[in-house]
C-alpha positions as CSV (number, residue, x, y, z in Angstrom):
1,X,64.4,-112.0,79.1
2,X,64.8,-110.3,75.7
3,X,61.4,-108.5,74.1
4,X,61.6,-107.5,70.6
5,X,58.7,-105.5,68.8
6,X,59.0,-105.8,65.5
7,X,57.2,-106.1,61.9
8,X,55.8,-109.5,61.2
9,X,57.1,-111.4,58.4
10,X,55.4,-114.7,56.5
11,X,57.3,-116.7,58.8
12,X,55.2,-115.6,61.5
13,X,52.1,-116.0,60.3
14,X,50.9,-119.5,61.8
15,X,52.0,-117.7,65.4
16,X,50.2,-115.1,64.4
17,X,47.3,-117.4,63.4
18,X,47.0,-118.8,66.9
19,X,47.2,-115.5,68.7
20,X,43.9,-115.2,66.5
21,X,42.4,-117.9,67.3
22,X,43.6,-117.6,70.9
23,X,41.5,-114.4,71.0
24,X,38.4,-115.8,69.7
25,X,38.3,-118.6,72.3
26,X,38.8,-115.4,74.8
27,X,36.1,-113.8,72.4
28,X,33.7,-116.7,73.1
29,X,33.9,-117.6,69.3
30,X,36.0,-120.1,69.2
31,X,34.6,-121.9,65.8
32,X,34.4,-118.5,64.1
33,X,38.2,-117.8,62.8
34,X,38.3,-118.5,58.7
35,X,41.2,-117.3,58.1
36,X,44.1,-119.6,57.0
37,X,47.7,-118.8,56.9
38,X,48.2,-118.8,53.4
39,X,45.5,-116.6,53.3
40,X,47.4,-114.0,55.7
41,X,50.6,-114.8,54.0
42,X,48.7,-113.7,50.3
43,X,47.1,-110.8,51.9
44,X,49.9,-109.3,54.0
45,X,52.5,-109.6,52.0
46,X,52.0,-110.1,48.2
47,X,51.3,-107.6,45.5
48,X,49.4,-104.8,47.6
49,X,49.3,-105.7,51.3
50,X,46.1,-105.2,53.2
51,X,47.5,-104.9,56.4
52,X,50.8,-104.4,58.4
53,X,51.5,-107.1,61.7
54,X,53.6,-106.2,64.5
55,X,54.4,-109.1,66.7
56,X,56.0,-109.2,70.4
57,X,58.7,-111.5,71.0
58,X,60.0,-112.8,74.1
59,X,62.9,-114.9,73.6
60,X,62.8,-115.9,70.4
61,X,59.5,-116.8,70.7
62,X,55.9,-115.1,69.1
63,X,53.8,-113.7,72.7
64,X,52.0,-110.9,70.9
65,X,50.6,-109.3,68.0
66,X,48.8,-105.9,66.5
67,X,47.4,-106.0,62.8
68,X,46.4,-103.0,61.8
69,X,45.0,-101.4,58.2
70,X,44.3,-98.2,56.8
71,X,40.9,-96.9,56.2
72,X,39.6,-93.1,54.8
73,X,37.3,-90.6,56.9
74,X,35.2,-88.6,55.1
75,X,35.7,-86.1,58.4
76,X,39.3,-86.7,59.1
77,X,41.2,-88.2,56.1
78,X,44.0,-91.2,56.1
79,X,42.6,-93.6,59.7
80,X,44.7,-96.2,60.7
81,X,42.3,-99.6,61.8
82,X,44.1,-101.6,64.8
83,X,41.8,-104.4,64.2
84,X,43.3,-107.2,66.9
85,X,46.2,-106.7,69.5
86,X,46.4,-110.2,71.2
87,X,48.9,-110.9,74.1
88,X,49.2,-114.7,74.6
89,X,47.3,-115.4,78.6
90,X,50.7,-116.0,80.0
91,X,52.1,-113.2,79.2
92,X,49.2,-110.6,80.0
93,X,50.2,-108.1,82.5
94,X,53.9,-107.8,81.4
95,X,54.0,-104.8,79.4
96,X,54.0,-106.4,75.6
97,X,50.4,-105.1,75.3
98,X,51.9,-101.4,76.3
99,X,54.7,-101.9,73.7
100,X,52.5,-103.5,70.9
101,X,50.0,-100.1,70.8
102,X,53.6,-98.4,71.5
103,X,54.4,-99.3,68.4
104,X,51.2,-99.0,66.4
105,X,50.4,-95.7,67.5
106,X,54.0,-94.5,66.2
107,X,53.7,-96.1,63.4
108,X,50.4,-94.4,62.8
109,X,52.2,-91.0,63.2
110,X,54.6,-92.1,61.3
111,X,52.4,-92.5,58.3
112,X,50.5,-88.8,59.1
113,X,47.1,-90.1,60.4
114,X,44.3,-88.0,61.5
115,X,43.0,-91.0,63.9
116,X,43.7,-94.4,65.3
117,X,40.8,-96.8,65.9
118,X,39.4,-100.0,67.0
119,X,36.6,-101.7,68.9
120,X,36.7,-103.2,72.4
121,X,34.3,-105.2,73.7
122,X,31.9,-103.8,76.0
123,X,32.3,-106.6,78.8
124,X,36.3,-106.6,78.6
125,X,36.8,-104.3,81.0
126,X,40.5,-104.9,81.8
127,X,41.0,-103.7,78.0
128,X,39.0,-100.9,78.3
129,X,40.5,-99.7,81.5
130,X,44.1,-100.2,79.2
131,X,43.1,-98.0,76.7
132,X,41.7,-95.3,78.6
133,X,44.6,-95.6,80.9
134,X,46.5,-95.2,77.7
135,X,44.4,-91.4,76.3
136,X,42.0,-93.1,74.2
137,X,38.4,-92.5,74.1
138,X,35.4,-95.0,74.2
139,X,32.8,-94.0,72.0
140,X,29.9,-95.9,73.9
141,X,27.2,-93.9,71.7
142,X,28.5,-96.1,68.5
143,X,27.6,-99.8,67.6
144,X,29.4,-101.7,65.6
145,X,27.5,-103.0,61.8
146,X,28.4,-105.5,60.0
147,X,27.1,-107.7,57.3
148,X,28.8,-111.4,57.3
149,X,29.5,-113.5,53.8
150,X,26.1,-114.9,54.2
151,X,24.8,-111.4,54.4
152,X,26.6,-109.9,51.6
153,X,25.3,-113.2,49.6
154,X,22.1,-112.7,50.7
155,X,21.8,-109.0,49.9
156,X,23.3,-109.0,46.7
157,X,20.5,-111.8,45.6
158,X,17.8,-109.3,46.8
159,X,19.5,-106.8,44.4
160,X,18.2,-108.3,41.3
């Protein structure tokens, strides 16, 4: 079996669109993925990228991913977001989760940040145990916010 971690590349992008997808089926949201490929082909790598992809292959073949971002602390400075590493269901278990935050935690040092991060959620506990397994904390005190597109529509209109 031969397992290569590497960078994504726009080729990759409709595996890496159905580890997505994959996940929010695990997620229990399986209707709520957007995105398209040409959407993470435009945003990952033309002009400006917004993100960096590291996929996991296994002979040949796309098995994981890791998309990550960077973000500013106003306590800590340059922050790099993991925002999904996805292992397809077969291959859980075999180590290409390990070697996917392997590689995005090195490439974090790489680029001098003060602090990886990313959220879990609170009934996944097989990830959870992985990443404090792994020396990272989970902040339980902390709740994620969001506003949706709707939202931002919504809150913009009150604004006027």
């Amino acid at each position: 079996m031969s397992v290569v971690i590497r960078k994504a590349d726009k080729n990759d992008m409709r595996a890496v669109l159905d580890l997505i997808r994959e996940l929010a089926h695990f997620e229990r949201e399986p209707d709520a993925v957007e995105v398209t490929v040409e959407e993470l082909i435009k945003d990952g790598f033309e002009g400006h990228p917004e993100f960096q992809c590291f996929v996991a292959e296994v002979d040949n073949e796309v098995e994981g991913m890791a998309l990550t971002y960077m973000r500013y602390s106003t306590w800590k400075g340059k922050v790099l977001h993991l925002e999904d590493l996805i292992v397809k269901e077969p291959s859980r278990g075999s180590g290409l989760g390990s070697r996917l935050l392997d590689r995005v935690v090195r490439y974090g040092y790489d680029l001098g940040v003060k602090r990886i991060s990313w959220v879990v959620l609170d009934w996944n506990q097989r990830a959870i145990d992985f990443y404090l397994k792994k020396g990272a904390r989970v902040l339980e005190d902390w709740d994620v916010v969001q506003l949706d597109e709707a939202g931002i529509k919504q809150y913009v209109s009150n604004l006027s």
